[in-house]
C-alpha positions in Angstrom: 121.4 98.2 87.1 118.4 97.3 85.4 115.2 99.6 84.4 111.6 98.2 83.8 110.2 100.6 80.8 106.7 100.5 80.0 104.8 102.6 77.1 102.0 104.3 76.3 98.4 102.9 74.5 98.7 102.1 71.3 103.1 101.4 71.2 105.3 99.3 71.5 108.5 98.5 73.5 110.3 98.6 70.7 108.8 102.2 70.0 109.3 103.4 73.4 112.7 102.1 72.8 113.0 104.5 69.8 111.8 107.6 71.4 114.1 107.4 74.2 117.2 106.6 72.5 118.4 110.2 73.0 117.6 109.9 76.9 119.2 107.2 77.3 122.9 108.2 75.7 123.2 110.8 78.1 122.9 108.0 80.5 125.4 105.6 78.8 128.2 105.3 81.2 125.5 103.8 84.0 125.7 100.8 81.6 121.8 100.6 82.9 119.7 97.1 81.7 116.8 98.8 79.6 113.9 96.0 79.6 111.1 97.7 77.3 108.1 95.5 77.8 105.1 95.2 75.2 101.9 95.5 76.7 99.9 92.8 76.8 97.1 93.4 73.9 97.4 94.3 70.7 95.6 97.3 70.1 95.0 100.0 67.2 98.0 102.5 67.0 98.0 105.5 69.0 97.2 108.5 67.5 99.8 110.0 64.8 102.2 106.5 65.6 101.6 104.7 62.9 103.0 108.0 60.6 106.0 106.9 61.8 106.1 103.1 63.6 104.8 100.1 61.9 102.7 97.4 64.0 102.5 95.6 66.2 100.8 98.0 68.6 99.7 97.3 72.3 98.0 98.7 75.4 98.2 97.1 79.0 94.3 97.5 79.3 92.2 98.6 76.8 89.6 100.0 79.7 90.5 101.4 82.9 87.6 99.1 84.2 88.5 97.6 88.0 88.2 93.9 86.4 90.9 95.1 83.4 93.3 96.9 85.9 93.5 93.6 88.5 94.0 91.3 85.2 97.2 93.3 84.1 98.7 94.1 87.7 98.4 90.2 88.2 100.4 89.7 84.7 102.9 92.4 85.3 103.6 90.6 89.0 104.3 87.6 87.5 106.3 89.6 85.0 108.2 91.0 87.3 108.8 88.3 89.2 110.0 86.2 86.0 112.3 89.0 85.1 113.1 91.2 88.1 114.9 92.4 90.0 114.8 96.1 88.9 116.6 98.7 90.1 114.1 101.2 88.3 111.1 102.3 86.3 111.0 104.3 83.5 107.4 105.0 82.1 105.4 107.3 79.7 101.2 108.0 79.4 99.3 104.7 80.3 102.3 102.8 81.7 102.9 105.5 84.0 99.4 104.6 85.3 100.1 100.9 84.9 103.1 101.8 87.3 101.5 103.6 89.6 99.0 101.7 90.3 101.1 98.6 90.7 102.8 100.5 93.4 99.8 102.5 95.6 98.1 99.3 95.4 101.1 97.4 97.1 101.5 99.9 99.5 97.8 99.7 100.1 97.8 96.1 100.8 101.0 95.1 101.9 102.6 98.2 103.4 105.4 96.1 105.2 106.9 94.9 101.2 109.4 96.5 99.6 108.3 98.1 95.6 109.8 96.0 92.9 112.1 99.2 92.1 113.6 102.0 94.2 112.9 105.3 91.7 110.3 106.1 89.6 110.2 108.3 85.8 106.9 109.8 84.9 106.8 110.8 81.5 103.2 112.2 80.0 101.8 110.1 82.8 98.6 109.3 82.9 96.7 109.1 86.4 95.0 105.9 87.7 92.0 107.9 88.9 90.0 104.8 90.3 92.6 103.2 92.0 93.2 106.7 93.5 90.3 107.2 95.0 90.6 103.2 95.9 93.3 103.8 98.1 92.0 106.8 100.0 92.2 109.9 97.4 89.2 112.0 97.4 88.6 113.0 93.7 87.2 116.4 93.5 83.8 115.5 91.0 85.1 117.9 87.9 88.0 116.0 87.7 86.2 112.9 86.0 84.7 115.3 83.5 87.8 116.8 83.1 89.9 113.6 82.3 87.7 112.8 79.5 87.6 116.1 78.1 91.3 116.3 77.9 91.5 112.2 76.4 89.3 113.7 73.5 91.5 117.1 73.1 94.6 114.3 72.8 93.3 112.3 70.5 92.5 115.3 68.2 95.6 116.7 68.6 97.6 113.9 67.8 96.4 112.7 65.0 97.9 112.0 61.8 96.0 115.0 60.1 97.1 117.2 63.1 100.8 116.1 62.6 100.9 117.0 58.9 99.0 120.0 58.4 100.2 121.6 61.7 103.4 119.9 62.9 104.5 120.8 66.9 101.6 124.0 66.3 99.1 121.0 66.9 100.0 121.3 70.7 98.8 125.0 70.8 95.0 124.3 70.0 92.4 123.6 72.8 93.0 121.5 75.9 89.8 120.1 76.7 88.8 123.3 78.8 90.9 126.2 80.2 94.3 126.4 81.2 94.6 125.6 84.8 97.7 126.1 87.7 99.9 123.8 89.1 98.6 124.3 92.1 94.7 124.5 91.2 95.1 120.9 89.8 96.7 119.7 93.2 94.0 121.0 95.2 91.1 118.7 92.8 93.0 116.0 94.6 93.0 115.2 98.6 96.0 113.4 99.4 95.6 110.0 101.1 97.7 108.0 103.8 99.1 105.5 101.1 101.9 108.0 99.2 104.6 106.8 97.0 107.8 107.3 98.8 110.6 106.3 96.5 112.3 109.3 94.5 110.2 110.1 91.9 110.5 112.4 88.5 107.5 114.0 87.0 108.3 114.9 83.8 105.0 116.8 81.2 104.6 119.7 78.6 102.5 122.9 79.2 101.1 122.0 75.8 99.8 118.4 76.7 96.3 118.1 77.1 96.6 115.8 79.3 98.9 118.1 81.6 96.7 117.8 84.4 96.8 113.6 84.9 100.4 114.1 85.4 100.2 116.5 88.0 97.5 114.5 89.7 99.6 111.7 89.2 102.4 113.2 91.0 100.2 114.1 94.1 100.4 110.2 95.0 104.1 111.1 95.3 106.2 112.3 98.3 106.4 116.2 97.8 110.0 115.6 99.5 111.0 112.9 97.2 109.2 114.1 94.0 110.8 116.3 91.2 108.7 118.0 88.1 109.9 119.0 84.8 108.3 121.4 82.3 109.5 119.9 78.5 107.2 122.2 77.1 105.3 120.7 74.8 103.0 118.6 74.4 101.8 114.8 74.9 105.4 113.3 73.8 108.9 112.6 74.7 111.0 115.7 73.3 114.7 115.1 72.1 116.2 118.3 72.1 119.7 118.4 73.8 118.5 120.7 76.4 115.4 119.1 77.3 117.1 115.6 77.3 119.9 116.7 79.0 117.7 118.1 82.2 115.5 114.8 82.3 118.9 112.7 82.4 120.0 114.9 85.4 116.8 114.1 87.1 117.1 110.4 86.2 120.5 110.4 88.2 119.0 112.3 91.1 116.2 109.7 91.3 119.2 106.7 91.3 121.4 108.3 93.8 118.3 109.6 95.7 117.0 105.5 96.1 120.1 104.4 96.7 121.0 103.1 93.4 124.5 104.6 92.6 
């Protein structure tokens, strides 16, 4: 069994790696492949990483421009195909976008063909507006306001200043506007006829300021095939034993759900 991972802006594989070590224990007797890819440009670190992580850092696009987006999907096809099959996908922040629009765009185009990868993790996802609304979504107009608003409130949050004069607290300060339902956020976004239907997990933190792009995210999804998760806290991977104890349950739900054990 063999899992794709792809991380956020400004890390690493190698860091992605490192923040889901404890995940993946809990996983250990699936004797899964992990294949953590490095984006392909070096970038500045993401905020707060380099308190702990030395370089290199990378991003798969440094702008969500149409032009940047069809560059990387091309490289991560030929990725895939060099190093594929994969039984899996395990993402978090802008690979999660990366992911996702690898996949709606497939399904867009070529309906017919199978996705390189049967289930889907969505950690802190990030949400490929513009392919979105490429592929049929209709994109309620506060919602572009909105996502830069809440990239701003991240950035802020998670720098290194925030990490050492606040610590976890950091997560409790402003979100880029007010605190919004579930549900409200679903209803910003008008679900299309292209809709991810491998199992999916949707894993973000009430604290996250960028809560919302993982919800939209998970619209794309089959409501029937799709699971959420509330870590509670903010824009990172949490390694308490009861937090990555639930996402490892989920993770086996998604394999036995696509067919993978």
């Amino acid at each position: 069994m063999k899992f794709l991972c792809l991380h956020g802006k400004g890390t690493s594989g190698a860091i992605f790696k490192s923040q889901t070590a404890a995940l993946r224990s809990r996983l250990s007797e699936l004797s899964i492949e992990w294949d953590f890819v490095d984006g392909f440009h070096t970038t500045d670190p993401a905020p707060g990483v380099d308190l702990f992580y030395a370089p290199p850092y990378y991003s798969w696009y440094e702008n969500d421009t149409v032009d940047e987006i069809a560059t990387c999907r091309q490289r991560l096809q030929q990725y895939i195909k060099a190093n594929g099959p994969y039984d899996a996908v395990m993402t978090f922040s802008q690979g999660a976008a990366v992911a996702s629009t690898f996949a709606l765009l497939q399904l867009s185009e070529a309906p017919d063909q199978p996705l390189p990868f049967k289930a889907a993790i969505f950690i802190c996802a990030g949400s490929p507006l513009r392919i979105m609304e490429q592929v049929g979504y209709e994109i309620a107009p506060q919602v572009w306001e909105k996502d830069i608003l809440t990239r701003k409130a991240l950035a802020a949050q998670a720098d290194a200043s925030a990490i050492l004069l606040q610590g976890s607290s950091r997560w409790n300060g402003n979100h880029g506007g007010a605190r919004e339902s579930e549900e409200d956020i679903r209803r910003e976004i008008t679900p299309s006829q292209t809709v991810l239907s491998i199992p999916t997990v949707h894993v973000y933190g009430a604290r996250d300021p960028r809560l919302s792009a993982g919800i939209q995210l998970s619209q794309t999804c089959d409501p029937a095939k799709r699971r959420t998760y509330d870590h509670g806290g903010g824009h990172e991977i949490p390694r308490t034993e009861a937090v990555t104890s639930s996402i490892a349950a989920l993770v086996r739900w998604a394999l036995r759900a696509g067919g993978v054990i």
